[in-house]
C-alpha positions as CSV (number, residue, x, y, z in Angstrom):
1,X,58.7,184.1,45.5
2,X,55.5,185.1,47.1
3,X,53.8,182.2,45.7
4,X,56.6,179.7,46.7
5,X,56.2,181.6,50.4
6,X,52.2,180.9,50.5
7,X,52.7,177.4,49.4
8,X,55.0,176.5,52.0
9,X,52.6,178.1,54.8
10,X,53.7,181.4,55.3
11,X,50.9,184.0,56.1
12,X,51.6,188.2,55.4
13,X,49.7,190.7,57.6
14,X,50.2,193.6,55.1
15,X,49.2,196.8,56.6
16,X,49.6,196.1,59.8
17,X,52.0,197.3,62.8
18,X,53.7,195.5,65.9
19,X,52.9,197.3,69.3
20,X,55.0,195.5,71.9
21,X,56.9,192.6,71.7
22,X,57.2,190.1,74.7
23,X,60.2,187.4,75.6
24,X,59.2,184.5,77.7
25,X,61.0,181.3,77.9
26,X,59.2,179.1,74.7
27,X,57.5,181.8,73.3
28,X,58.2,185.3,71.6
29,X,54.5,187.5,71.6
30,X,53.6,190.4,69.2
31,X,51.0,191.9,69.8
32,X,49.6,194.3,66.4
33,X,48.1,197.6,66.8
34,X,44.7,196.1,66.0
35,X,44.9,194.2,69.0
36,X,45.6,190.8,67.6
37,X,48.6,188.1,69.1
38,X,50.9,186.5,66.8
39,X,53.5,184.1,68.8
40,X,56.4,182.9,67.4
41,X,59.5,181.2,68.1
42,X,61.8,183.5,66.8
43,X,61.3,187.1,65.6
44,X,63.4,188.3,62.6
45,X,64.1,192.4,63.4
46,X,64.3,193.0,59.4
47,X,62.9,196.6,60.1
48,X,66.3,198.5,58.8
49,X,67.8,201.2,60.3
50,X,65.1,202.6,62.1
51,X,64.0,199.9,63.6
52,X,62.4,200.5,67.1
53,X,64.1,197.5,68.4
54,X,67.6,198.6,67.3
55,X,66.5,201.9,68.3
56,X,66.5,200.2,72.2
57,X,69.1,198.4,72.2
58,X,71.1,201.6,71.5
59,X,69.1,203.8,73.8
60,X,68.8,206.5,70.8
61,X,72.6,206.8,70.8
62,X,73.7,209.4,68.0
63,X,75.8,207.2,65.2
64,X,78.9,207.6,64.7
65,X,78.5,208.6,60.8
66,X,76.0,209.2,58.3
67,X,75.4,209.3,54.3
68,X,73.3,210.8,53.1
69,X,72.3,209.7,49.0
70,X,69.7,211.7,47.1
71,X,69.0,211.0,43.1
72,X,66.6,210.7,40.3
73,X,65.8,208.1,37.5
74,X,64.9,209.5,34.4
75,X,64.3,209.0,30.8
76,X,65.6,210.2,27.7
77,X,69.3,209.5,28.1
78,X,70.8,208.9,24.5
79,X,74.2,208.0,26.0
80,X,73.7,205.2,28.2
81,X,75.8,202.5,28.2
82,X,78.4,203.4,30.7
83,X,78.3,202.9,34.8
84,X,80.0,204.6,37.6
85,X,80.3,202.9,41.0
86,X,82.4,206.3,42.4
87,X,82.6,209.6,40.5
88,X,83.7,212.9,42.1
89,X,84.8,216.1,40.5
90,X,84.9,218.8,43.0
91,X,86.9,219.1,46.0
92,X,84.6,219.4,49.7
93,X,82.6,222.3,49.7
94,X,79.5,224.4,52.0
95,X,76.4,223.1,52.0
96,X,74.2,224.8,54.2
97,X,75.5,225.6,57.8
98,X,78.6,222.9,56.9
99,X,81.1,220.9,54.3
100,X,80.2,218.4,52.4
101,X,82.0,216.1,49.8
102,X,80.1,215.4,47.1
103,X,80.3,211.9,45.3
104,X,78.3,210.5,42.6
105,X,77.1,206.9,41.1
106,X,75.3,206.3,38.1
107,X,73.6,202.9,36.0
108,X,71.5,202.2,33.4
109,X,68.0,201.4,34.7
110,X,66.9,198.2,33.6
111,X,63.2,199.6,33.1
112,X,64.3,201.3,29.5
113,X,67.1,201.3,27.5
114,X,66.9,205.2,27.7
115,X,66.4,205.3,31.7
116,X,68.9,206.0,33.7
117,X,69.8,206.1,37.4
118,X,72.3,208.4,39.2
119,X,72.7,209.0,42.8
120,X,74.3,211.9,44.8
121,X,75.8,210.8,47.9
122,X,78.1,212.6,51.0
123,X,79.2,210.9,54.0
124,X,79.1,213.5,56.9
125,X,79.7,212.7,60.8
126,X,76.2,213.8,62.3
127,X,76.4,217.0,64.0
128,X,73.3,219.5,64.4
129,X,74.6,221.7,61.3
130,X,75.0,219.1,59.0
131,X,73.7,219.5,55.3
132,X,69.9,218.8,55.0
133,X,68.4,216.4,52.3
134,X,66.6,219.3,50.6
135,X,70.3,221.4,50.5
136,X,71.7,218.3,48.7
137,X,68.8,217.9,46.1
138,X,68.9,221.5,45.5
139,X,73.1,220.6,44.9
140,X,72.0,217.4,43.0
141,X,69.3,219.2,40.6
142,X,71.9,221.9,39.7
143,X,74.9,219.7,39.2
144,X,73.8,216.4,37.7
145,X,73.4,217.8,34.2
146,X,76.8,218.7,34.1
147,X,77.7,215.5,35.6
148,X,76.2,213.7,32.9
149,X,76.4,216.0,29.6
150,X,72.4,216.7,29.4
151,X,69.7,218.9,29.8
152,X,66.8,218.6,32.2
153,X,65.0,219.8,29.5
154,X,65.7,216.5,27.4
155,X,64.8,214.7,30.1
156,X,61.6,213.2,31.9
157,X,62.1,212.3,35.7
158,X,60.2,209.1,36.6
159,X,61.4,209.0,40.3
160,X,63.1,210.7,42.9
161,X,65.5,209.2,45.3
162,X,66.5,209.6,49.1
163,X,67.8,208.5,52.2
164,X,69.6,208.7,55.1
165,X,71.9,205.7,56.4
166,X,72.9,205.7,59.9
167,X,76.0,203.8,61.0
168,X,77.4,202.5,63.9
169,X,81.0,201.3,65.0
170,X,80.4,199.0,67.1
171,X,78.5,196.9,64.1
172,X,77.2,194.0,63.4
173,X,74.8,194.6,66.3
174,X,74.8,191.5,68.6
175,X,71.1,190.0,70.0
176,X,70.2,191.6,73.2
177,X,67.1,189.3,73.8
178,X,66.5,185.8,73.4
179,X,64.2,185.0,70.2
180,X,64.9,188.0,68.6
181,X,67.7,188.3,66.0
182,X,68.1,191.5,63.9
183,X,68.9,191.1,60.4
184,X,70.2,193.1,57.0
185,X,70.2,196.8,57.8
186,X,68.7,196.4,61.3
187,X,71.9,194.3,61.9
188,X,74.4,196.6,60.5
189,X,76.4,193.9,58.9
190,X,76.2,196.8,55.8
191,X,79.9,198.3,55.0
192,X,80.1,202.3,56.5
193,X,80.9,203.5,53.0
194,X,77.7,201.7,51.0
195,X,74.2,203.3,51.3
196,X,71.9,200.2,51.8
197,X,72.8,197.3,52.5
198,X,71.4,194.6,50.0
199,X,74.7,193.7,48.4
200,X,76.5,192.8,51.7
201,X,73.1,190.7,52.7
202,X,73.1,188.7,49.1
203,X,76.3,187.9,50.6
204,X,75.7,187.2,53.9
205,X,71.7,185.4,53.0
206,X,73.5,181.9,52.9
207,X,75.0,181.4,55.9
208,X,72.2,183.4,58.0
209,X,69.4,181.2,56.1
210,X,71.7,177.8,57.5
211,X,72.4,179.5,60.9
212,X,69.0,180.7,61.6
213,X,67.2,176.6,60.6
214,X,69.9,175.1,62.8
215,X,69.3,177.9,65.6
216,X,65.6,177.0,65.7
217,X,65.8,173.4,64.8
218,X,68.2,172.9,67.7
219,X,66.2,175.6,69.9
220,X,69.2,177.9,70.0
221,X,67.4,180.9,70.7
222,X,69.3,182.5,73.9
223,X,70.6,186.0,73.2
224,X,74.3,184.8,73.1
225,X,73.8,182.2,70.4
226,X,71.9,184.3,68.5
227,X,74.9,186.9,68.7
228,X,77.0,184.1,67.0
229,X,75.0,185.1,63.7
230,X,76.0,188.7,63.3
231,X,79.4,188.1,64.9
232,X,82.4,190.7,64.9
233,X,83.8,191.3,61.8
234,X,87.0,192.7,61.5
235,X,87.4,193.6,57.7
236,X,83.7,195.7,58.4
237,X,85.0,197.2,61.2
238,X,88.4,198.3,59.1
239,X,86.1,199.9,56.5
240,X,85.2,203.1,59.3
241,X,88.6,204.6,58.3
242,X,87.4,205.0,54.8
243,X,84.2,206.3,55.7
244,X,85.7,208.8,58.1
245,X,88.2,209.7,55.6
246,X,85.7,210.5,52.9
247,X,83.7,212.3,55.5
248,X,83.5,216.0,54.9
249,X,84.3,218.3,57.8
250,X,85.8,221.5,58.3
251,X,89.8,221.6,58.9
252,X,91.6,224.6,58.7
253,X,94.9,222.3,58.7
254,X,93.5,219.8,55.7
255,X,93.4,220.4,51.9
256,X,89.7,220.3,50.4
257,X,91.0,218.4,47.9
258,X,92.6,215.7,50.5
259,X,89.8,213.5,49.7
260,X,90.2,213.6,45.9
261,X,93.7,213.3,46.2
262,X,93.4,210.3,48.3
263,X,91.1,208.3,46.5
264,X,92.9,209.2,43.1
265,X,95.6,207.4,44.9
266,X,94.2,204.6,46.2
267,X,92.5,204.0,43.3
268,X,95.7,204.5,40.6
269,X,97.3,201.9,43.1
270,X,94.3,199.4,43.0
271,X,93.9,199.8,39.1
272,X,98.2,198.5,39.1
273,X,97.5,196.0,41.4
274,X,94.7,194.5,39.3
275,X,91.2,192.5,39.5
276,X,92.4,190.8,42.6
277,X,92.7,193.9,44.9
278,X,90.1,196.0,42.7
279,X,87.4,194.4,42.1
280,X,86.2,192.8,46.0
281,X,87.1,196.9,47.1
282,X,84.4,198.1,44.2
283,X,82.0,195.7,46.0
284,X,82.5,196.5,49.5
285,X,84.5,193.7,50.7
286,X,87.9,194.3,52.4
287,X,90.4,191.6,52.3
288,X,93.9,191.6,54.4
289,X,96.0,190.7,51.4
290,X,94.8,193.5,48.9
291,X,94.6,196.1,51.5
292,X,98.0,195.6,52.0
293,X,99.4,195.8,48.8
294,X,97.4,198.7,48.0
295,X,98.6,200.7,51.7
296,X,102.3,200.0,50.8
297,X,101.5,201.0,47.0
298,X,100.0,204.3,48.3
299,X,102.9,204.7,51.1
300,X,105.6,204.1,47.8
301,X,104.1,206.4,45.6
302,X,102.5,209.1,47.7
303,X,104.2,209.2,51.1
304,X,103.3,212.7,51.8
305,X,99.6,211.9,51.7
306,X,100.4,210.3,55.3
307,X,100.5,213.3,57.4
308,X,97.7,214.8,55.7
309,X,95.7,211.1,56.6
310,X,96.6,211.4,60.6
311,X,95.2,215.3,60.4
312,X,92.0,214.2,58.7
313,X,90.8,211.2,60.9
314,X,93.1,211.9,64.1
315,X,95.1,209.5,65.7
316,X,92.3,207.6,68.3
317,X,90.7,206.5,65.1
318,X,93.9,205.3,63.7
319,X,94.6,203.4,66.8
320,X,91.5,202.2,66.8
321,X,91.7,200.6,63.3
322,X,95.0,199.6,63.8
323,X,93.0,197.0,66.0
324,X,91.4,196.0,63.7
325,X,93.7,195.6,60.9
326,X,96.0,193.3,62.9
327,X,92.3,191.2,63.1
328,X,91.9,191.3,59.6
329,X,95.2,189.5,59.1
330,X,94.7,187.3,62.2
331,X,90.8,186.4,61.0
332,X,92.8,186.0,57.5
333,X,95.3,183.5,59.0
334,X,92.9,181.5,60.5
335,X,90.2,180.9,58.4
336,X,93.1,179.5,55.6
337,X,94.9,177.6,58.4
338,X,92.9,176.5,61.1
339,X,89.7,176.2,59.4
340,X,90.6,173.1,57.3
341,X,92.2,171.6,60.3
342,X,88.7,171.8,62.6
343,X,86.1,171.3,59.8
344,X,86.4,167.6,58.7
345,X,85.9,166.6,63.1
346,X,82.5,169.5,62.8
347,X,80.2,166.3,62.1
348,X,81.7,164.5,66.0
349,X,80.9,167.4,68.1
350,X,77.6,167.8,70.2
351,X,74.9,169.4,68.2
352,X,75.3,173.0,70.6
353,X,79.5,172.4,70.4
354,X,78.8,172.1,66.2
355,X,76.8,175.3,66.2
356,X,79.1,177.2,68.0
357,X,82.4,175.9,65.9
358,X,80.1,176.4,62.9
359,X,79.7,180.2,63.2
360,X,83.4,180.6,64.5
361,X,84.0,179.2,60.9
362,X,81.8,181.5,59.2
363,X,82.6,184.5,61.2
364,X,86.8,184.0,60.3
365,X,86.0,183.7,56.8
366,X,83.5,186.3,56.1
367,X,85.1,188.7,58.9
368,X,88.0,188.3,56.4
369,X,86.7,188.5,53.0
370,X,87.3,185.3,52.0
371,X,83.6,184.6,51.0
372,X,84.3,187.0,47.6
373,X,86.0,185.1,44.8
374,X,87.2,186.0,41.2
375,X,86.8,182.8,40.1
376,X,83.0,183.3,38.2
377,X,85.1,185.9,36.6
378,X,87.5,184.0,35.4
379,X,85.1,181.5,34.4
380,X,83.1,184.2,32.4
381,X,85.8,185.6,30.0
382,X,86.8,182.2,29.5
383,X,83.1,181.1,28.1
384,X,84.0,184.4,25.9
């Protein structure tokens, strides 16, 4: 890749730091810490969460939610041929000054076939007590042995893992100047309940690769059709109530094993329902239809989970993604409807008019999961 990148021009400053950035009308100016001036038609904000461009455009507002992950890989696992994408076996408990819910993940490395990765991870709303990363890896060093049958002793740690992923509601984060668009992690166009945000941007890298050439081949670099890439995206957006109902917090009026007890649900439903609703909510990706299903499965079978639900997130947030659900289903309705009808005339509109219509397109489809699709699966146990 880095070869492919050289050939086709492309230069790296390795080592080096951005200092200011200046807008004018045909031009976008970095100037590096060494003093030197890059200028560029349009600058890609791929700096993640911390980004000090992000970090202005939201005037150092607090986010709405956090996770925190911590983990190890290590060698010497004899037993490893199994995955979990969510594992939790303890209800919310103190950490430090506050509650926490622990959850874990774990993998096969592909470095060995005796290393192995697992990660700790707790999604929190940020608040001045909240749990520390060096609490949690204290938590992590104690219970991961249990968590996976072995003995620290047995086993040789090669790395240790952390992090801290802010996140925002009001996300994907629109383009607030002209020529700069942020992207991946910087963009939040990551799901509130992942930590990191590669998958979602593997799924997102097409149509940002097309949108960004036509943007600058067409010299659509103003702030507003810039936004048009990281549009709003409903079924994202209806991913904060999971989030906030996995979050730990205190409530004298909530089980601490609510969370268990929901997921165990949700999850029992999903596993009836099958692949179709299962497998795109294992990988982040909400979709009307299966969301559906699996709500009126877990109203059928566990209907006095409900109340407990409206204690833990509160009703403004229900509301609120109430809003968002009727979206899903709208974005849902018209990216199967209205999307076949408009597409075929794309190719007769004015090059601006096609670029607009283009990412209206995109944003219904992906906005309603309807980029994921089962079919490669299908494909796969066929070939077997």
């Amino acid at each position: 890749m880095r070869n492919r990148f050289d050939f086709l021009g492309g230069v790296i400053f390795e080592g080096c730091s951005v200092s200011n950035i200046s807008i004018y009308e045909d031009a976008a100016v970095l100037q590096l810490a060494d003093g030197r001036i890059l200028s560029s038609r349009l600058i890609i904000d791929a700096m993640g969460n911390f980004s000090p461009v992000v970090r202005q455009i939201r005037r150092g507002r607090k986010p709405d939610g956090v996770c925190l992950v911590v983990g190890s890989c290590c060698r010497g696992f004899k037993e490893n041929s199994t995955s979990d994408v969510i594992f939790s076996s303890a209800s919310v408990k103190k950490v430090g000054n506050s509650e926490a819910q622990y959850f874990w993940e774990a993998f096969p490395a592909g470095s060995g076939p005796l290393e192995r990765t697992t990660y700790m991870f707790t999604y929190l709303y940020p608040e001045p007590e909240s749990p520390l990363l060096e609490e949690l890896l204290e938590d992590y060093w104690e219970l991961m042995p249990k968590y996976q049958g072995v003995s620290f002793d047995d086993l040789e740690v090669l790395r240790v893992i952390y992090g801290i992923f802010p996140t925002y509601c009001d996300s994907p984060l629109p383009a607030a100047f002209d020529r700069v668009l942020q992207f991946g992690d910087a963009s939040g166009i990551q799901s509130p309940v992942s930590f990191g945000g590669f998958g979602s941007l593997t799924r997102h890298l097409g149509r940002l690769t097309i949108g960004i050439h036509e943007a600058i081949e067409n010299n659509f670099l103003d702030a507003e059709s810039l936004s048009l890439l990281n549009p709003y995206m409903p079924n994202l957006s209806a991913s904060w109530l999971f989030q906030r109902a996995m979050s730990g917090k205190k409530q004298s009026d909530v089980s601490p094993t609510f969370i268990n007890e929901l997921l165990f649900a949700n999850f029992q439903s999903m596993e009836k329902l099958g692949d179709p609703v299962l497998r795109p909510f294992l990988q982040d990706v909400i979709q009307f239809g299966p969301l559906v299903k699996t709500l009126g499965l877990v109203m059928l079978n566990k209907p006095l989970i409900i109340p407990s639900i409206f204690k833990k997130v509160g009703l403004p947030v229900l509301l609120d993604w109430s809003g968002h659900f009727v979206m899903l289903g709208f974005y849902t309705f018209l990216s199967s409807f209205f999307d076949p009808v408009i597409r075929p005339w794309l190719s007769s509109f004015p090059a601006k008019t096609k670029y607009e219509w283009k990412r209206k397109l995109e944003a219904w489809k992906y906005g309603a999961g309807l980029d994921y699709s089962l079919n490669y699966l299908s494909e796969s146990k066929k070939e077997e």
